[in-house]
PQR file with spaces between the fields and no chain letter, atoms N, CA, C, O and H, PARSE charges and radii, in Angstrom:
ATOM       1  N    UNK     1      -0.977    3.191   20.583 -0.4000 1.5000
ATOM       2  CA   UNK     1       0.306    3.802   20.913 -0.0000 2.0000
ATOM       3  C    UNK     1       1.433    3.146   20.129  0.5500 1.7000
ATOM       4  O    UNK     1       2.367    3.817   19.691 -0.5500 1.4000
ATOM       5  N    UNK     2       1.338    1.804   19.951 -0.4000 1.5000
ATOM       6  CA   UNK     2       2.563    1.122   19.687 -0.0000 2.0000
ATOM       7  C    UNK     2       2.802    1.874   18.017  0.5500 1.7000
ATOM       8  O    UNK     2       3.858    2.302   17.552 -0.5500 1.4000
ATOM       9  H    UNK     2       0.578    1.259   20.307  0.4000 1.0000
ATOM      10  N    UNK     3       1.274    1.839   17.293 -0.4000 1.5000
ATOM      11  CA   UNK     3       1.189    2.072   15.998 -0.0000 2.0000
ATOM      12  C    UNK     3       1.967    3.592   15.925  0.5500 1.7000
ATOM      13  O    UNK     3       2.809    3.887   15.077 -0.5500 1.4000
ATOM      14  H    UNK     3       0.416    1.491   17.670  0.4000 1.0000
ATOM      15  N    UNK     4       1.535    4.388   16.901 -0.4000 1.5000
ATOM      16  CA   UNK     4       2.548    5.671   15.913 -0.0000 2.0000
ATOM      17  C    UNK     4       3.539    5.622   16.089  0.5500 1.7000
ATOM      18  O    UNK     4       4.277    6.546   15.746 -0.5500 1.4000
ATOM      19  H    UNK     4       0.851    4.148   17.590  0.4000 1.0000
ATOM      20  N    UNK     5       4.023    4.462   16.737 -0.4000 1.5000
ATOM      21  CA   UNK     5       5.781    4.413   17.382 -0.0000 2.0000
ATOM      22  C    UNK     5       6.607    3.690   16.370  0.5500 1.7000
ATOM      23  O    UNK     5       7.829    3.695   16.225 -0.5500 1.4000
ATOM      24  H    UNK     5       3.423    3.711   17.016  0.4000 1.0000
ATOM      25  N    UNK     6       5.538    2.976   15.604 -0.4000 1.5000
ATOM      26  CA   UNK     6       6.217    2.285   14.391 -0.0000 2.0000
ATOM      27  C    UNK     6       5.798    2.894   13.102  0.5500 1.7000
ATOM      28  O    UNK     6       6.443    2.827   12.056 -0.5500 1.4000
ATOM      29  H    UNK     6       4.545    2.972   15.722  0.4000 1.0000
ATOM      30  N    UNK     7       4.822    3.410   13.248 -0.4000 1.5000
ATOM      31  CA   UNK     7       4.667    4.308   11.780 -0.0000 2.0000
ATOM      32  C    UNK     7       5.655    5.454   11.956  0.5500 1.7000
ATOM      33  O    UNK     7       5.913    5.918   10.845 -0.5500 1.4000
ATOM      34  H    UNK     7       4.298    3.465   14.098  0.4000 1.0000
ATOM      35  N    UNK     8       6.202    5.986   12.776 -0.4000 1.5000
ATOM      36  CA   UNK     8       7.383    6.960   13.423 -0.0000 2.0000
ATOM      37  C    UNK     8       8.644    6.497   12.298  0.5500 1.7000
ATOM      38  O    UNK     8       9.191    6.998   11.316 -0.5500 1.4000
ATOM      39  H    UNK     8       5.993    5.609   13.678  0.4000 1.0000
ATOM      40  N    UNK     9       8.728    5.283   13.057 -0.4000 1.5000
ATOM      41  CA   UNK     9      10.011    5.089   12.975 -0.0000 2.0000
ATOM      42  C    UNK     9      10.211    4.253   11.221  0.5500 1.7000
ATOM      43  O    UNK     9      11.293    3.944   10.723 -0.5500 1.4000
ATOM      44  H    UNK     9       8.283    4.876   13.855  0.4000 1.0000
ATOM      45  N    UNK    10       8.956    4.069   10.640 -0.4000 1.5000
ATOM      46  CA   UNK    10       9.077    3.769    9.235 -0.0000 2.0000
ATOM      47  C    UNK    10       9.070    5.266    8.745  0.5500 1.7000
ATOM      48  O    UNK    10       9.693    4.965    7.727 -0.5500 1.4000
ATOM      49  H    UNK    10       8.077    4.320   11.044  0.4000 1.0000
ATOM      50  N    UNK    11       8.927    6.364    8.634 -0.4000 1.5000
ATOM      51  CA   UNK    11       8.733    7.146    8.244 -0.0000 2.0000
ATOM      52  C    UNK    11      10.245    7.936    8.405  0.5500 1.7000
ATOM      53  O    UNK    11      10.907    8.512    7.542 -0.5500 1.4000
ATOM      54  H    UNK    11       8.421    6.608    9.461  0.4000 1.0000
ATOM      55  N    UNK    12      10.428    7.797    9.382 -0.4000 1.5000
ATOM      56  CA   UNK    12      12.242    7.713    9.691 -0.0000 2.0000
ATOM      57  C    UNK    12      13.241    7.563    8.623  0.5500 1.7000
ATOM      58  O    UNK    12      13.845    8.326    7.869 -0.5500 1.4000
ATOM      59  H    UNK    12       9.890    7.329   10.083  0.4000 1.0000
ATOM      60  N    UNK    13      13.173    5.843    8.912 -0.4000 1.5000
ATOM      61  CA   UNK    13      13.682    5.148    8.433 -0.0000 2.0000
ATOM      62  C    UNK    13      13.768    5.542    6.567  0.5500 1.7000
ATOM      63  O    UNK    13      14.809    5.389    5.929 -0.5500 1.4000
ATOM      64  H    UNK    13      12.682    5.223    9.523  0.4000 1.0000
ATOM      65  N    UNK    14      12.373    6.087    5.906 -0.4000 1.5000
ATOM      66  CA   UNK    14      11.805    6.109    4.974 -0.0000 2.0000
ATOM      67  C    UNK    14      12.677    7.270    4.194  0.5500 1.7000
ATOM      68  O    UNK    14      13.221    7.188    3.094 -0.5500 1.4000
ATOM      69  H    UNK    14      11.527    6.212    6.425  0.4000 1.0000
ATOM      70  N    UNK    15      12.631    8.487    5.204 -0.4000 1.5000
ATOM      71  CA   UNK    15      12.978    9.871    5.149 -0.0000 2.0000
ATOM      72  C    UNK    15      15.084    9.795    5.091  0.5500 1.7000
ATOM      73  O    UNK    15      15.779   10.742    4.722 -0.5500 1.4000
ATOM      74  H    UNK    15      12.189    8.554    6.098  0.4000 1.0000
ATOM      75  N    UNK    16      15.450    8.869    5.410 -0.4000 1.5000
ATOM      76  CA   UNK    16      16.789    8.325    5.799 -0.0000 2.0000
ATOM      77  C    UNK    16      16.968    8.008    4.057  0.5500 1.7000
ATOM      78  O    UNK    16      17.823    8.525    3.338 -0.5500 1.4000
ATOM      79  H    UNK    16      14.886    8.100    5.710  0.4000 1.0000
ATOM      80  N    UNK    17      16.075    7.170    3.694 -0.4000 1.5000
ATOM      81  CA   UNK    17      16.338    5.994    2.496 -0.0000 2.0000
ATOM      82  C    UNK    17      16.174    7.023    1.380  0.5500 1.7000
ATOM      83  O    UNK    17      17.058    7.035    0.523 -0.5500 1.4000
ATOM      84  H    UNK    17      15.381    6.750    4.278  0.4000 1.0000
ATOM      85  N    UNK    18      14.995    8.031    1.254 -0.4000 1.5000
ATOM      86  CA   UNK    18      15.129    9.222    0.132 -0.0000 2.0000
ATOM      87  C    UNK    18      15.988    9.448    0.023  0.5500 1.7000
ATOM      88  O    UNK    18      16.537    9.333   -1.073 -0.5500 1.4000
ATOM      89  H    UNK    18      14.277    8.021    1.950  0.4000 1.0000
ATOM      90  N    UNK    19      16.754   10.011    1.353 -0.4000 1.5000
ATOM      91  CA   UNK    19      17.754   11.027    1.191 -0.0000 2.0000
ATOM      92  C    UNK    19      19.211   10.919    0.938  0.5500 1.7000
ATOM      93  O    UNK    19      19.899   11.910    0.692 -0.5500 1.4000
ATOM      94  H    UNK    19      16.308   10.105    2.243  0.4000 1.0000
ATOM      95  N    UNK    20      19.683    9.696    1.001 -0.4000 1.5000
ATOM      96  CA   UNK    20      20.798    8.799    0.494 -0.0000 2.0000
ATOM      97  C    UNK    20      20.585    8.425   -0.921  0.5500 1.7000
ATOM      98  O    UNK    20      21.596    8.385   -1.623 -0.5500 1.4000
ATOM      99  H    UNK    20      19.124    8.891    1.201  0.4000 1.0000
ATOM     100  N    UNK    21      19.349    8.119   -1.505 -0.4000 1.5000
ATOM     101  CA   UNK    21      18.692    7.643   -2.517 -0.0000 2.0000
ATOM     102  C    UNK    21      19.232    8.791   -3.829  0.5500 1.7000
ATOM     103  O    UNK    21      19.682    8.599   -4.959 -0.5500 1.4000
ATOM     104  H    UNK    21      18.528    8.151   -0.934  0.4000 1.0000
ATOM     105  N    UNK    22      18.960    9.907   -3.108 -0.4000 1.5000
ATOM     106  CA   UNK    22      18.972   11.317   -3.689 -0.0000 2.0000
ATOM     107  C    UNK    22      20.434   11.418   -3.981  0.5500 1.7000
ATOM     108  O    UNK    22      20.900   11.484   -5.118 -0.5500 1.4000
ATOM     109  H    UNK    22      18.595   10.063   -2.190  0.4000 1.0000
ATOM     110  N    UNK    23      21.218   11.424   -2.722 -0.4000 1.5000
ATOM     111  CA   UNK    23      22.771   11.948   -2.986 -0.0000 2.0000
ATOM     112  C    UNK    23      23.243   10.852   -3.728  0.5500 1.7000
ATOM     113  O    UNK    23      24.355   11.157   -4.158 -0.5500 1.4000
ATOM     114  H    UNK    23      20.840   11.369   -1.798  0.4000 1.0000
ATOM     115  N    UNK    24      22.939    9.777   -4.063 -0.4000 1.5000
ATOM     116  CA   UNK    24      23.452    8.995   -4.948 -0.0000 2.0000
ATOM     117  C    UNK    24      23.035    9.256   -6.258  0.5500 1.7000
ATOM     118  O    UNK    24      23.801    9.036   -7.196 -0.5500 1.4000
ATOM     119  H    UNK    24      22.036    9.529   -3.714  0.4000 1.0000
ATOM     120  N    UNK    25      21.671    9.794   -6.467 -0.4000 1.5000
ATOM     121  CA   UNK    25      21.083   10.722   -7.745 -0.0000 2.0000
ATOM     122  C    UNK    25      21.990   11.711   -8.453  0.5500 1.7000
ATOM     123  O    UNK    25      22.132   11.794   -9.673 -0.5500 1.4000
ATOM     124  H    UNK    25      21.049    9.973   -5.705  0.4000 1.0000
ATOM     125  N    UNK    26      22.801   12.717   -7.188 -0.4000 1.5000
ATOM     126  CA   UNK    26      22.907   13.722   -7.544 -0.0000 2.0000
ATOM     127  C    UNK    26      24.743   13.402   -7.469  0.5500 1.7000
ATOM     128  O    UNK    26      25.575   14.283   -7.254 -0.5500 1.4000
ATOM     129  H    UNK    26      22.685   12.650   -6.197  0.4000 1.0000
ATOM     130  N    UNK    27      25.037   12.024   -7.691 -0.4000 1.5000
ATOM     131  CA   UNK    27      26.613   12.225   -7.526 -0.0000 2.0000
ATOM     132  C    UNK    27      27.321   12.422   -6.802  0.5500 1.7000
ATOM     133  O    UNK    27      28.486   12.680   -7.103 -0.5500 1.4000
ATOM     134  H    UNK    27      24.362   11.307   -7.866  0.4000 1.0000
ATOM     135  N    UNK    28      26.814   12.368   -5.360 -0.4000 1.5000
ATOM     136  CA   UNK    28      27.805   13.087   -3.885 -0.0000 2.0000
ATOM     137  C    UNK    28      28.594   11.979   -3.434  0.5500 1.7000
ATOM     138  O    UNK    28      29.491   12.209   -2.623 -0.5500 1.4000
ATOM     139  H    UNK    28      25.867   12.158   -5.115  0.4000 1.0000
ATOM     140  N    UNK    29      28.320   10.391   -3.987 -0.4000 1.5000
ATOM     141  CA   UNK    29      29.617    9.414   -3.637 -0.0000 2.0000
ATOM     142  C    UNK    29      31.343   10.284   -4.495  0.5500 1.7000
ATOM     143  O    UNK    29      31.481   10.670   -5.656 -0.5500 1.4000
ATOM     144  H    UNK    29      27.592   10.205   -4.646  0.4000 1.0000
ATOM     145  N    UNK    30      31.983   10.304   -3.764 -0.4000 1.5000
ATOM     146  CA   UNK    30      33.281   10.861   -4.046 -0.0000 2.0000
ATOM     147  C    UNK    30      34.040    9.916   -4.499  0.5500 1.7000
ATOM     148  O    UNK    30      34.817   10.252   -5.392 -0.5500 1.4000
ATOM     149  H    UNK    30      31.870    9.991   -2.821  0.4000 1.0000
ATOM     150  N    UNK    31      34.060    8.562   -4.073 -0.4000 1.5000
ATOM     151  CA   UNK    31      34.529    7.345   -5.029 -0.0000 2.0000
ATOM     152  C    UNK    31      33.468    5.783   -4.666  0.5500 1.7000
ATOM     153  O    UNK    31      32.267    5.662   -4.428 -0.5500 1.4000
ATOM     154  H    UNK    31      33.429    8.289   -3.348  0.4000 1.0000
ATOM     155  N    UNK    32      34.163    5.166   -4.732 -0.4000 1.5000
ATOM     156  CA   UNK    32      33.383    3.716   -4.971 -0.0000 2.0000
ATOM     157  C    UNK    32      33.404    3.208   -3.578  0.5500 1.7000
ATOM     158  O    UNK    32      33.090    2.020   -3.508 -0.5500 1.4000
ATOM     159  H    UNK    32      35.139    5.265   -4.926  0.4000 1.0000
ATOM     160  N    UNK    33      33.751    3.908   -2.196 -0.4000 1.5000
ATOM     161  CA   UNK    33      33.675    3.239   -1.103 -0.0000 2.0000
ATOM     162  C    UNK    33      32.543    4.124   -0.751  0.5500 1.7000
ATOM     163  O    UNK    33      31.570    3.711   -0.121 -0.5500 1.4000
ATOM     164  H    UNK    33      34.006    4.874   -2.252  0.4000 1.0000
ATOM     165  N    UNK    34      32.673    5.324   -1.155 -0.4000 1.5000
ATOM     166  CA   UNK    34      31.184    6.004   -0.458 -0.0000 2.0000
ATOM     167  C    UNK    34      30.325    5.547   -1.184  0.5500 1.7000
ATOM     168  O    UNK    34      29.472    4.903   -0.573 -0.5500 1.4000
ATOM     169  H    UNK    34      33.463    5.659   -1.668  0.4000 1.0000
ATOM     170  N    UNK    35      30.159    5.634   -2.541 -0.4000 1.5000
ATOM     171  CA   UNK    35      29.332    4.408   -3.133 -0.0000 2.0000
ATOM     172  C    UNK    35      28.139    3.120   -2.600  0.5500 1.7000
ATOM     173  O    UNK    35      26.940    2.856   -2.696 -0.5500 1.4000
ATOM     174  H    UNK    35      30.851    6.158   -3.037  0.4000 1.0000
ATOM     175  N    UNK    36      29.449    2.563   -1.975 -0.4000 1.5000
ATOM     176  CA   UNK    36      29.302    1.074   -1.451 -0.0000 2.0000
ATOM     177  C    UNK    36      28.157    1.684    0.215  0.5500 1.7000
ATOM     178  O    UNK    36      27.123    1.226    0.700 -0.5500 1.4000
ATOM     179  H    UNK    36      30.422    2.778   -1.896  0.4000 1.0000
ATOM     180  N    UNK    37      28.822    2.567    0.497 -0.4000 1.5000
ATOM     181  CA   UNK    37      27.983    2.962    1.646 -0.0000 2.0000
ATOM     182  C    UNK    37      27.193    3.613    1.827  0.5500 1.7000
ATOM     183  O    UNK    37      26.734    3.913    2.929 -0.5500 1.4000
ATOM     184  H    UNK    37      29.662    2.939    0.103  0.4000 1.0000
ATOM     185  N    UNK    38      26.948    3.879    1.083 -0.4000 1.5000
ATOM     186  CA   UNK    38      25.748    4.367    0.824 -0.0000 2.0000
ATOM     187  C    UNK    38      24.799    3.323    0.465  0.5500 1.7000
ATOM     188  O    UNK    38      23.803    3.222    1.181 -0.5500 1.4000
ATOM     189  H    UNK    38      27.320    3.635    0.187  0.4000 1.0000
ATOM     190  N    UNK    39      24.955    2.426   -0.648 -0.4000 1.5000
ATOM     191  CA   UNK    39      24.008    1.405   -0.885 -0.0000 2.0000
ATOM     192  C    UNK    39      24.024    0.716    0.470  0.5500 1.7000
ATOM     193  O    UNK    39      22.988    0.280    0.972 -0.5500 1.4000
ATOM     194  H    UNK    39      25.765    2.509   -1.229  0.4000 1.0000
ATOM     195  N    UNK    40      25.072    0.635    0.985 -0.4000 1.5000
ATOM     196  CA   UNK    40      24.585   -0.287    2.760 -0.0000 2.0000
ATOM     197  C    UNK    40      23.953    0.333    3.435  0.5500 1.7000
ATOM     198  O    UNK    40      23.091   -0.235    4.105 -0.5500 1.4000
ATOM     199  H    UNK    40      25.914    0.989    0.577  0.4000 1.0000
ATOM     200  N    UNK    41      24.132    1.753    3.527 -0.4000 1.5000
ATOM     201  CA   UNK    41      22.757    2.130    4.280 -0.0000 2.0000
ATOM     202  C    UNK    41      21.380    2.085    3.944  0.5500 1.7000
ATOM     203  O    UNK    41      20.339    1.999    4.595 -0.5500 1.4000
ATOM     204  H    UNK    41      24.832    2.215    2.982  0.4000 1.0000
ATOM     205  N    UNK    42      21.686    2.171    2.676 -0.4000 1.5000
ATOM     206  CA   UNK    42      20.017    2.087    1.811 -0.0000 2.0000
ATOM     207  C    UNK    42      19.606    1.018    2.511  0.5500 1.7000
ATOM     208  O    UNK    42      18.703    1.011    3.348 -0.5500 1.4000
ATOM     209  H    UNK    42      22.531    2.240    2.146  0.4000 1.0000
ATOM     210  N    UNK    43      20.648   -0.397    1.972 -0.4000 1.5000
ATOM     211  CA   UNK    43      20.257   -1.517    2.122 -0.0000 2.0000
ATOM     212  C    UNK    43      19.648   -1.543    3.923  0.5500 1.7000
ATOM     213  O    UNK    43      18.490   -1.903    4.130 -0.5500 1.4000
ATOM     214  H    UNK    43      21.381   -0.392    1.293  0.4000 1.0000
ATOM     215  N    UNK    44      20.293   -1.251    4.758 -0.4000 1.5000
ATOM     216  CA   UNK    44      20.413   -1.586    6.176 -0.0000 2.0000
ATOM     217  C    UNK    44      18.914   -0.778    6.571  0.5500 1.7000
ATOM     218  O    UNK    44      18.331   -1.052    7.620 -0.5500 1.4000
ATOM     219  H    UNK    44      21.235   -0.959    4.590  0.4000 1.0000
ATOM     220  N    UNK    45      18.406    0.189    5.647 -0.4000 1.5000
ATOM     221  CA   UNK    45      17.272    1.438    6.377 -0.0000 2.0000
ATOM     222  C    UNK    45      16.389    0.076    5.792  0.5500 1.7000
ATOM     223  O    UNK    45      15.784   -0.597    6.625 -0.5500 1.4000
ATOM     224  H    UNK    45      18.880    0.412    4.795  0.4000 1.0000
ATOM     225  N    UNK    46      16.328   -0.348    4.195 -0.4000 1.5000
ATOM     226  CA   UNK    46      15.367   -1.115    3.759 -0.0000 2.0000
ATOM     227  C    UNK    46      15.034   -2.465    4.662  0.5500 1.7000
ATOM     228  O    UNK    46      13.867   -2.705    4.972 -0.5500 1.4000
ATOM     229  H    UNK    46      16.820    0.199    3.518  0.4000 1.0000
ATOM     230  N    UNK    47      16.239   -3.428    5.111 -0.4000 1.5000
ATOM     231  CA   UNK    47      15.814   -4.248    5.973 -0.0000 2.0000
ATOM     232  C    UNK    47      15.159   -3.945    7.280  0.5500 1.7000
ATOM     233  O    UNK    47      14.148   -4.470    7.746 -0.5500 1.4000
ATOM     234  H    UNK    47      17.187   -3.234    4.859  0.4000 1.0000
ATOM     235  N    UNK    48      16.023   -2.863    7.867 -0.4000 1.5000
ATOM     236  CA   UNK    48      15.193   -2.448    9.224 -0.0000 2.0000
ATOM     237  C    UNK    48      13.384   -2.255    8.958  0.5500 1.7000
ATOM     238  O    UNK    48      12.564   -2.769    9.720 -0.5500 1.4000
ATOM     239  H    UNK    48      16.844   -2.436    7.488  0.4000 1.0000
ATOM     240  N    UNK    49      13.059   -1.551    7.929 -0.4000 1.5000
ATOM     241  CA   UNK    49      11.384   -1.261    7.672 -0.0000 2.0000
ATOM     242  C    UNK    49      11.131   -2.206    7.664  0.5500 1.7000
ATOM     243  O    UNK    49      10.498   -2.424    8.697 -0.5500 1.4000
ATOM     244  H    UNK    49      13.725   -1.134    7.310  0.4000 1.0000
ATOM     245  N    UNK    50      11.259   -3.456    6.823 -0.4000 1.5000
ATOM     246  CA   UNK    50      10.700   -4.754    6.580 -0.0000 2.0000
ATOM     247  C    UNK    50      10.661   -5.437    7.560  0.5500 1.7000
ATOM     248  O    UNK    50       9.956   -6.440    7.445 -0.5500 1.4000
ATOM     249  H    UNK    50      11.773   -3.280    5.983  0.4000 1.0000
ATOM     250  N    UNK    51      11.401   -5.212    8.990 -0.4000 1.5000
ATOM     251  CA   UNK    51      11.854   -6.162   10.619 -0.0000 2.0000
ATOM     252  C    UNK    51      10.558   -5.132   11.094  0.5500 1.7000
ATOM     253  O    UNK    51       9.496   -5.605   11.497 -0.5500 1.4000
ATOM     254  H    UNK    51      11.973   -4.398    9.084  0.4000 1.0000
ATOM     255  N    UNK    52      10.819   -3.590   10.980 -0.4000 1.5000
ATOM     256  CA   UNK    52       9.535   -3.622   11.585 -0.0000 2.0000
ATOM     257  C    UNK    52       7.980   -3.354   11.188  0.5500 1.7000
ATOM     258  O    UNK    52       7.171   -2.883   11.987 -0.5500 1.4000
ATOM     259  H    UNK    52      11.682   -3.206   10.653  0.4000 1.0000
ATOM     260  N    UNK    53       7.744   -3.628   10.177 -0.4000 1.5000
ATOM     261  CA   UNK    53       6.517   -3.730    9.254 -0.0000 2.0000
ATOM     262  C    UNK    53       6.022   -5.710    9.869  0.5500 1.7000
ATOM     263  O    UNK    53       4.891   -6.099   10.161 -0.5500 1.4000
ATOM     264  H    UNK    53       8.401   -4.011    9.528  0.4000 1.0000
ATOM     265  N    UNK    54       6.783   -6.194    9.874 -0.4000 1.5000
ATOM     266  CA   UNK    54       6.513   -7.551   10.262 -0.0000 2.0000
ATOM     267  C    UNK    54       6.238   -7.618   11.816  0.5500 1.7000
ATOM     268  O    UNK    54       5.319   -8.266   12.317 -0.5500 1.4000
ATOM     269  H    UNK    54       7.702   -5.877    9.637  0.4000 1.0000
ATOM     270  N    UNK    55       7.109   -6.902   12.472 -0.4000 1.5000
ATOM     271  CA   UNK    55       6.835   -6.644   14.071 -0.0000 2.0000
ATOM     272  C    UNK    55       5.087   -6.042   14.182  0.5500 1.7000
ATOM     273  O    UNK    55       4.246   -6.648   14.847 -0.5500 1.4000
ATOM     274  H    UNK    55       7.856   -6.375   12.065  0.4000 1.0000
ATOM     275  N    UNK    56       4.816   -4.906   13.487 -0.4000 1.5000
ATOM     276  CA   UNK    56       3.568   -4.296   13.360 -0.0000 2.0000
ATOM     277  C    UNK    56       2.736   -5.412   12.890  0.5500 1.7000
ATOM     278  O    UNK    56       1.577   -5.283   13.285 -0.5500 1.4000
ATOM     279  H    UNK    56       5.499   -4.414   12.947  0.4000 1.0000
ATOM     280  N    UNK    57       2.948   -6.540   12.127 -0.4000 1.5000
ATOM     281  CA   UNK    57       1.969   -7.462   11.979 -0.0000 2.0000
ATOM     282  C    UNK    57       1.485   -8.447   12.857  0.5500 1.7000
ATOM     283  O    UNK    57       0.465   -9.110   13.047 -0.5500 1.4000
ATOM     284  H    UNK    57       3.889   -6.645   11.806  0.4000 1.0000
ATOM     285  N    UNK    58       2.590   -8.289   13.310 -0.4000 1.5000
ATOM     286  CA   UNK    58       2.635   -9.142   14.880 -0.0000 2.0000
ATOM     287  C    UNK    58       1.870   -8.914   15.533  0.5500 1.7000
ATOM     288  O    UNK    58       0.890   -9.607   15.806 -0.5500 1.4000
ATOM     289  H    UNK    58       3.418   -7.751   13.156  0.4000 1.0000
ATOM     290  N    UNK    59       2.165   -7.850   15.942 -0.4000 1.5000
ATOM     291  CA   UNK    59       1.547   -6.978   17.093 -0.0000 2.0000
ATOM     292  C    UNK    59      -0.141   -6.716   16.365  0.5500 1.7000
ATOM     293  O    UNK    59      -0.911   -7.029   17.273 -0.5500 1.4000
ATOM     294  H    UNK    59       2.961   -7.286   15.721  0.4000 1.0000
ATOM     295  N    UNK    60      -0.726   -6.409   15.495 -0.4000 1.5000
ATOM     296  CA   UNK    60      -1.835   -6.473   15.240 -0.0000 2.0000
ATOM     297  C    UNK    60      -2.434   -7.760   15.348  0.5500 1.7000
ATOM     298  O    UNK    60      -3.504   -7.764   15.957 -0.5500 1.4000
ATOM     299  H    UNK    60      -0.100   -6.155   14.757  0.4000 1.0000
ATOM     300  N    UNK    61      -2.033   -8.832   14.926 -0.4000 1.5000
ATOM     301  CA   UNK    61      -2.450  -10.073   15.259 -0.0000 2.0000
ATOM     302  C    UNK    61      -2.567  -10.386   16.282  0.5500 1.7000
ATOM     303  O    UNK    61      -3.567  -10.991   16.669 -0.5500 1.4000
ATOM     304  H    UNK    61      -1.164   -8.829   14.432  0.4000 1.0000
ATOM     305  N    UNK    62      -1.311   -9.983   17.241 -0.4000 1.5000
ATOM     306  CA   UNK    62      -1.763  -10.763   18.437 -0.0000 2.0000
ATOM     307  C    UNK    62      -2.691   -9.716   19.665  0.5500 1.7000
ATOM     308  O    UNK    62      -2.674   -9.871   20.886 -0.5500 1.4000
ATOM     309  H    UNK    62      -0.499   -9.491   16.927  0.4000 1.0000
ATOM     310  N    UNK    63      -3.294   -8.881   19.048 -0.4000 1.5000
ATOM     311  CA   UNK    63      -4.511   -7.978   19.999 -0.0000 2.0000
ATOM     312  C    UNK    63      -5.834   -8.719   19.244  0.5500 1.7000
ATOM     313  O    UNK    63      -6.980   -8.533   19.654 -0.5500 1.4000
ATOM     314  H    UNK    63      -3.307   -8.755   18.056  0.4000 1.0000
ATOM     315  N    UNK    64      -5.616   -9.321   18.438 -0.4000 1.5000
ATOM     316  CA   UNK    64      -6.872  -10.444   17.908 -0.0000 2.0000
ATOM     317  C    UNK    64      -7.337  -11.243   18.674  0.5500 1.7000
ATOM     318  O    UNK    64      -8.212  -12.022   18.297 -0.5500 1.4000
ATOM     319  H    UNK    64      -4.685   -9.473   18.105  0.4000 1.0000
């Protein structure tokens, strides 16, 4: 259970990070503050996966 709750929410998270990824592809920052926020969300989706990709390691280890 826990696993599709975190493969969920990486896939989320994942689907979040394309799609900002993209409008920054395609030019939709309007100046250098949407810019900036955009890379913070990138940044903020990328740390969140990595908090819970490590949680999921956890959690597999400790049913060992």
């Amino acid at each position: 259970m826990n696993e599709k709750i975190l493969s969920h929410l990486l896939a989320e998270f994942q689907e979040e990070i394309d799609g900002n990824t993209n409008a920054l592809r395609q030019g939709a920052a309007k100046d250098f503050a949407e810019y900036k926020h955009l890379c913070g969300v990138i940044q903020g989706l990328s740390l969140a996966q990595s908090i819970v990709k490590a949680l999921a390691d956890k959690l597999e280890n400790f049913d060992e």
